[in-house]
C-alpha positions as CSV (number, residue, x, y, z in Angstrom):
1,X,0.0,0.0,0.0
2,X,0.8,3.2,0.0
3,X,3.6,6.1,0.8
4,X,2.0,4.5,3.7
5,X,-0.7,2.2,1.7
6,X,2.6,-0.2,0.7
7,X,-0.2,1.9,0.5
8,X,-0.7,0.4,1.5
9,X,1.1,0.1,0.4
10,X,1.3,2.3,0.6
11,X,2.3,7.3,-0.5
12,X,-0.9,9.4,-1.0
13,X,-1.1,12.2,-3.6
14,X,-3.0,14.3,-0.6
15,X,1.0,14.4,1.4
16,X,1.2,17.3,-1.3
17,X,1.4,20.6,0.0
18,X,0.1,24.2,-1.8
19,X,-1.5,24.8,-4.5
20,X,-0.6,24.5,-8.3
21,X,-1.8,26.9,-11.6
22,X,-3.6,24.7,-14.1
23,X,-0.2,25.3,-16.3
24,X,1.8,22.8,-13.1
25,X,-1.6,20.2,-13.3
26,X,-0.4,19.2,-16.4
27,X,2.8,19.9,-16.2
28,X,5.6,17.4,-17.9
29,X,8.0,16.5,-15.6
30,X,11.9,15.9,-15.8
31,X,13.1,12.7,-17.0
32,X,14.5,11.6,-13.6
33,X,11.7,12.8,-11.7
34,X,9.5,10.2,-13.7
35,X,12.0,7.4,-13.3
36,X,11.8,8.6,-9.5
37,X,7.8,8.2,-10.0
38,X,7.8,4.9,-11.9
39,X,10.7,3.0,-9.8
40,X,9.1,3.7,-6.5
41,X,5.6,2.3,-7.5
42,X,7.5,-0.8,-8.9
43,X,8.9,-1.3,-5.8
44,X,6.0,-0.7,-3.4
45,X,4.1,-3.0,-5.7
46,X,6.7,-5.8,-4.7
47,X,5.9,-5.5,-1.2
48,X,3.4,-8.1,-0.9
49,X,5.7,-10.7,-2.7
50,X,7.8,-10.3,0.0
51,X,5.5,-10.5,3.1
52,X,4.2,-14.0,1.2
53,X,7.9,-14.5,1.4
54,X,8.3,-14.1,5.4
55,X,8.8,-16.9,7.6
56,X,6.8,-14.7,10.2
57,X,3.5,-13.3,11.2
58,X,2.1,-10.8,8.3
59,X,1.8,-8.1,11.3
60,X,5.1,-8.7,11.9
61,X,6.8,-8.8,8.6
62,X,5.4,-4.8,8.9
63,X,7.1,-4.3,12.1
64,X,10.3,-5.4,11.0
65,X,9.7,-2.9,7.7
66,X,9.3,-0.3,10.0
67,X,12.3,-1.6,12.6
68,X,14.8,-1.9,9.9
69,X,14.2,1.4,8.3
70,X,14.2,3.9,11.3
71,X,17.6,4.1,11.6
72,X,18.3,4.7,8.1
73,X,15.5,7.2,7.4
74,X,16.3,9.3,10.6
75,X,19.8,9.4,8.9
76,X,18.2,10.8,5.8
77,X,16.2,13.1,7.5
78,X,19.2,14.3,9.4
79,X,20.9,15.1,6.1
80,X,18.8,17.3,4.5
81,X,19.7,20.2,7.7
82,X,15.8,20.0,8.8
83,X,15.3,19.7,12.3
84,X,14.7,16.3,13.8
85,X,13.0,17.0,17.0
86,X,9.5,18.0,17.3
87,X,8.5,21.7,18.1
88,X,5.7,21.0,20.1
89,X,4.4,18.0,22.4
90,X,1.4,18.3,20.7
91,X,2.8,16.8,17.5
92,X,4.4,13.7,19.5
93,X,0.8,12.8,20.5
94,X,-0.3,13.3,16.9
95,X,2.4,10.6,16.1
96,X,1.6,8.4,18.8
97,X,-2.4,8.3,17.4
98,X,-0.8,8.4,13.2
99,X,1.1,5.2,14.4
100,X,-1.7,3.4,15.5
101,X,-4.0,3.9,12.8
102,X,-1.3,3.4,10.3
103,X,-0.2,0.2,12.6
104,X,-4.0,-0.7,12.1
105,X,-3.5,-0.2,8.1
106,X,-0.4,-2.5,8.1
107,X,-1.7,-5.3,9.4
108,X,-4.8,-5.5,8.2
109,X,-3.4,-4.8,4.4
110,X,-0.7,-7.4,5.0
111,X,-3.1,-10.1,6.5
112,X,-5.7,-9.4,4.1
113,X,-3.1,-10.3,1.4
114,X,-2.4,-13.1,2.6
115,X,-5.8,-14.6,1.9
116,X,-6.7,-13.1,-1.3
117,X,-5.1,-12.1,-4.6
118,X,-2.7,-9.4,-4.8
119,X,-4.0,-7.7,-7.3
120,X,-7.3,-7.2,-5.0
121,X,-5.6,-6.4,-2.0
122,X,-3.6,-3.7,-4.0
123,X,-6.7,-2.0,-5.4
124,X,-8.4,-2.3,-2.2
125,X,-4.9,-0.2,-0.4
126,X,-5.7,2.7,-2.7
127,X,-9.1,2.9,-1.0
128,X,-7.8,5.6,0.6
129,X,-7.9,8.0,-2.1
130,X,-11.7,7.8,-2.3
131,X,-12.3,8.0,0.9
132,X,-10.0,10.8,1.8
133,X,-12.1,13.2,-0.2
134,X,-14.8,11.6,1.8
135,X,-13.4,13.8,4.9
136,X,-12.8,16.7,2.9
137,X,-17.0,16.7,1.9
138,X,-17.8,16.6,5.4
139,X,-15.3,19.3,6.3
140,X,-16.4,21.8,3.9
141,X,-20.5,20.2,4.5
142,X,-20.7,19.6,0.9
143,X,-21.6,17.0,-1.6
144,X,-19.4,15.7,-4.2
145,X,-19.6,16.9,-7.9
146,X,-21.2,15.0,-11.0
147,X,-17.5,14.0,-11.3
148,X,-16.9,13.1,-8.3
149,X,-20.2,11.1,-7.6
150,X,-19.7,9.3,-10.9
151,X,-16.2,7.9,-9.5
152,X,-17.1,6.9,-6.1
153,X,-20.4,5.4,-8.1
154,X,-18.2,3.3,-10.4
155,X,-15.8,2.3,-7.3
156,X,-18.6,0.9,-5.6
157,X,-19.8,-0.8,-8.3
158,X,-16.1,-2.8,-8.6
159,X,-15.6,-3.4,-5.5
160,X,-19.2,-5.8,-5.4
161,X,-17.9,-7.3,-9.0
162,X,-14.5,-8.2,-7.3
163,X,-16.4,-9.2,-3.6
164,X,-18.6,-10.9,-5.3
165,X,-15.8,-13.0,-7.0
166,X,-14.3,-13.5,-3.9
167,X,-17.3,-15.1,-2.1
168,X,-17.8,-17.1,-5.1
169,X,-13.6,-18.9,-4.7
170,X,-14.2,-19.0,-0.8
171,X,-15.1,-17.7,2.4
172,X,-11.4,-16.9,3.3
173,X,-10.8,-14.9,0.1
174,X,-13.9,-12.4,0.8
175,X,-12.2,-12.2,4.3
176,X,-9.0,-11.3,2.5
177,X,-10.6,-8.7,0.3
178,X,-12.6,-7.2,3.5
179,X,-9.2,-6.7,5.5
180,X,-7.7,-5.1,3.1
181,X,-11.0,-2.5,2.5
182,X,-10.6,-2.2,6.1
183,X,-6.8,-1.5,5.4
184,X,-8.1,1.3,3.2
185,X,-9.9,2.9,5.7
186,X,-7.6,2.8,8.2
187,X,-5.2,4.8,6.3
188,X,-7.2,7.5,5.8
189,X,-8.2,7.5,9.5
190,X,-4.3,7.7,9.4
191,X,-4.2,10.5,6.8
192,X,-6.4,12.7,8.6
193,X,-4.1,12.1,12.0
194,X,-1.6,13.4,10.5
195,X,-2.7,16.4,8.5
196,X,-1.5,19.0,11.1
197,X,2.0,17.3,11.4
198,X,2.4,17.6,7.7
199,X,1.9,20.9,7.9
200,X,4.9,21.6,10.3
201,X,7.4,18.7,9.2
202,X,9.9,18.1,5.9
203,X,8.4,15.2,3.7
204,X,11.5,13.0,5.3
205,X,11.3,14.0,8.9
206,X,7.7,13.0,8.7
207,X,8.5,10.0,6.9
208,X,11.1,9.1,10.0
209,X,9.0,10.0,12.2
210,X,5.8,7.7,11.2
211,X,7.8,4.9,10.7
212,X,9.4,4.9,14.3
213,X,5.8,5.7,15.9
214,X,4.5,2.5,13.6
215,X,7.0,0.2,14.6
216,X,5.6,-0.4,18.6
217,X,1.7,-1.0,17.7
218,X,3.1,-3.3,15.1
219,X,4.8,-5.5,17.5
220,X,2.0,-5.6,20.0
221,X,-0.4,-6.6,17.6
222,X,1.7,-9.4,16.2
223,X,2.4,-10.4,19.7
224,X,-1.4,-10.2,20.7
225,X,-2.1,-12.4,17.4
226,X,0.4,-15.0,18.6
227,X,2.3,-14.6,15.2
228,X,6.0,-15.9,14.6
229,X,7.9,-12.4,15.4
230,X,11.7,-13.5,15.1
231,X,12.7,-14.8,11.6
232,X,14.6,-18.0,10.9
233,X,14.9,-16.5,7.4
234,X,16.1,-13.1,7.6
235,X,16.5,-12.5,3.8
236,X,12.3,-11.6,3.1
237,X,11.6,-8.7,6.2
238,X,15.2,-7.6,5.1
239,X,14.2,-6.8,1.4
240,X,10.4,-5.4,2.7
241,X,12.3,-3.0,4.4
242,X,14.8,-2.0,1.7
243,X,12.2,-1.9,-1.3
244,X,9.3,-1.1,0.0
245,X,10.0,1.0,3.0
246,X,13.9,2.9,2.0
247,X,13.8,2.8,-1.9
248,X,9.6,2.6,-2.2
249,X,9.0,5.2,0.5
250,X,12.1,7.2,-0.4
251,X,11.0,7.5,-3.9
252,X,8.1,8.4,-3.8
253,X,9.0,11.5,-1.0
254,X,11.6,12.6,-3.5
255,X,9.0,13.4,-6.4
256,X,6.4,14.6,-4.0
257,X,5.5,18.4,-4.9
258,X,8.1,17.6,-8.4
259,X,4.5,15.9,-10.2
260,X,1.4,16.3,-10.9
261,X,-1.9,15.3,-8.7
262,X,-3.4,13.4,-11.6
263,X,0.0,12.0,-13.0
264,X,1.2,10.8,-9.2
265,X,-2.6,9.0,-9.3
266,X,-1.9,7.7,-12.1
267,X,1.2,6.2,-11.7
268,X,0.0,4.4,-8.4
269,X,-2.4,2.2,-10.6
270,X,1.1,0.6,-12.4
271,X,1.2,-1.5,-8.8
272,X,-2.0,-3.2,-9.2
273,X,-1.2,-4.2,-12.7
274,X,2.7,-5.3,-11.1
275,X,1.4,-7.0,-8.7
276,X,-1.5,-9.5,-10.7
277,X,1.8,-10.1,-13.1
278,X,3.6,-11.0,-10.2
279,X,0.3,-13.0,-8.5
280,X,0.0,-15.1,-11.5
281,X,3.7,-16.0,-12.2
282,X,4.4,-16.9,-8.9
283,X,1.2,-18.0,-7.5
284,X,-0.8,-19.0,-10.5
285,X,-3.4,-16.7,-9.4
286,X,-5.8,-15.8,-13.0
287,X,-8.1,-13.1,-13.2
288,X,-11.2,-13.5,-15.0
289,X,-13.3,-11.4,-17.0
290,X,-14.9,-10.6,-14.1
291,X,-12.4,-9.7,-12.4
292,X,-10.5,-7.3,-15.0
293,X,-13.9,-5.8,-15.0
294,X,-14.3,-4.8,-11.7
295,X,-10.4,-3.6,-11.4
296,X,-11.0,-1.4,-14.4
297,X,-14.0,0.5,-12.7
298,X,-11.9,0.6,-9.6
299,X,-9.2,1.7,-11.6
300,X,-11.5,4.1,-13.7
301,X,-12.8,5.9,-10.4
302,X,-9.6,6.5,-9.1
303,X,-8.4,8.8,-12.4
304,X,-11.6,10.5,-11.7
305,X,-10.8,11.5,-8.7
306,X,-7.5,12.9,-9.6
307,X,-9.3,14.7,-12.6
308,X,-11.8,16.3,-10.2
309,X,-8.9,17.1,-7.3
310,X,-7.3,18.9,-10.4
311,X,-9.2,22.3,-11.2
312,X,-9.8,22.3,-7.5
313,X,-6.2,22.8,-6.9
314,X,-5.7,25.3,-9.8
């Protein structure tokens, strides 16, 4: 999911700051900045190959993706001369709660994929782009436009095609898909925690930051799941932390404000498509017609929202 949604998978387009002239919507950006764009979705979209990988508890692969990377990320954030410690103790309780929701995402996402295809449980991460504007409607008490209402229309409309599906191969695999919505809206809970800090914090220090505060809830809730913590393999965690968490996370800071809204939107649906190539090599897992179907609305709903965040931010 994510910048978080290894989205979850897991970085959202809404960690943007500012606003942009309809000239910068569109705007073309450099060659490297792309690469930047591109390479960091590829890797976040290997994530889940990896946490099939682990010798150990799905909540716990996360916490060792968060373990491993704090030291290293606090060193990045150290070199770019911001500030490391917090300016106010407000902000360390707003970490505190960000970690726990964003805990919350982790393992639900990463148990969730366990149980159903990865191309499902990748679609289902970006959830949080639809529901984040969600928040914003009832912050500003008003209702979506035709746009907007057409997109979270279609989204619903895919997610029954592929839960449907799901119910149809077996119980466990609805279950799978249902984590993984739940992982969805657990980032956004996590989104909205965070709003003020992002504010007040570099891209990286925030980045540190979250990904220390993640690490503890992680730990407790594999421990409270009775999961496998310490790996007899060490190779798997060890590669989730470098791909998805340093090179995944780490790319996708560097192009933040660099891109687009709609072309950093777009380039998060090349993990779904990475990750049903990687689903069906690996684990002979086929999509049917059905199937592509209800991705592509999915898919579909999430360019319209980036369409109709676009003139709003011009």
């Amino acid at each position: 999911m994510y910048f978080a949604c290894d989205i979850h998978a897991d970085v959202s387009c809404e960690l943007q700051r500012g606003f942009m002239t309809s000239k910068e919507i569109f705007r073309r950006p450099a060659g490297l900045v792309l690469l930047a764009l591109l390479g960091g979705n590829l890797a976040l979209a290997f994530g889940p190959w990896m946490v099939r990988s682990a010798d150990v508890g799905p909540s716990a692969s996360a916490f060792w993706r968060m373990a491993l990377a704090v030291p290293f990320l606090f060193l990045i954030a150290k070199g770019t001369g911001k500030p490391l410690a917090l300016s106010r103790q407000a902000l360390y309780w707003t970490m505190a709660l960000s970690g726990a929701f964003f805990a919350l995402d982790l393992a639900a996402w990463h148990i969730g994929l366990l149980q159903t295809k990865l191309a499902n449980a990748t679609l289902f991460a970006n959830a949080a782009s639809l529901l984040f504007p969600v928040w914003g409607f009832f912050l500003a008490r008003a209702l979506p436009n035709r746009l907007e209402g057409f997109a979270f229309a279609l989204a619903v409309a895919g997610t029954a095609l592929l839960l449907g599906r799901s119910a149809e191969l077996s119980t466990e695999t609805l279950i799978g898909d249902l984590l993984c919505l739940a992982a969805g809206v657990f980032y956004t809970a996590y989104l909205i925690a965070i709003m003020q800090a992002r504010e007040e914090l570099d891209n990286w220090v925030l980045l540190a930051w979250s990904t220390l505060a993640t690490a503890p809830p992680l730990l407790l809730i594999a421990l409270g799941l009775g999961e496998q913590i310490i790996p007899q393999n060490w190779t798997p965690v060890i590669l989730l932390a470098i791909i998805s968490q340093l090179i995944g996370q780490g790319l996708m800071v560097y192009v933040l404000g660099k891109v687009s809204p709609l072309l950093f939107g777009l380039a998060l649906l090349t993990q779904p498509i990475v990750s049903a190539l990687v689903g069906w090599l690996e684990y002979g897992e086929v999509l049917t017609l059905v199937d592509g179907v209800g991705a592509g609305l999915i898919a579909g709903a999430l360019i319209m929202v980036r369409l109709a965040e676009a003139p709003a931010k011009a």
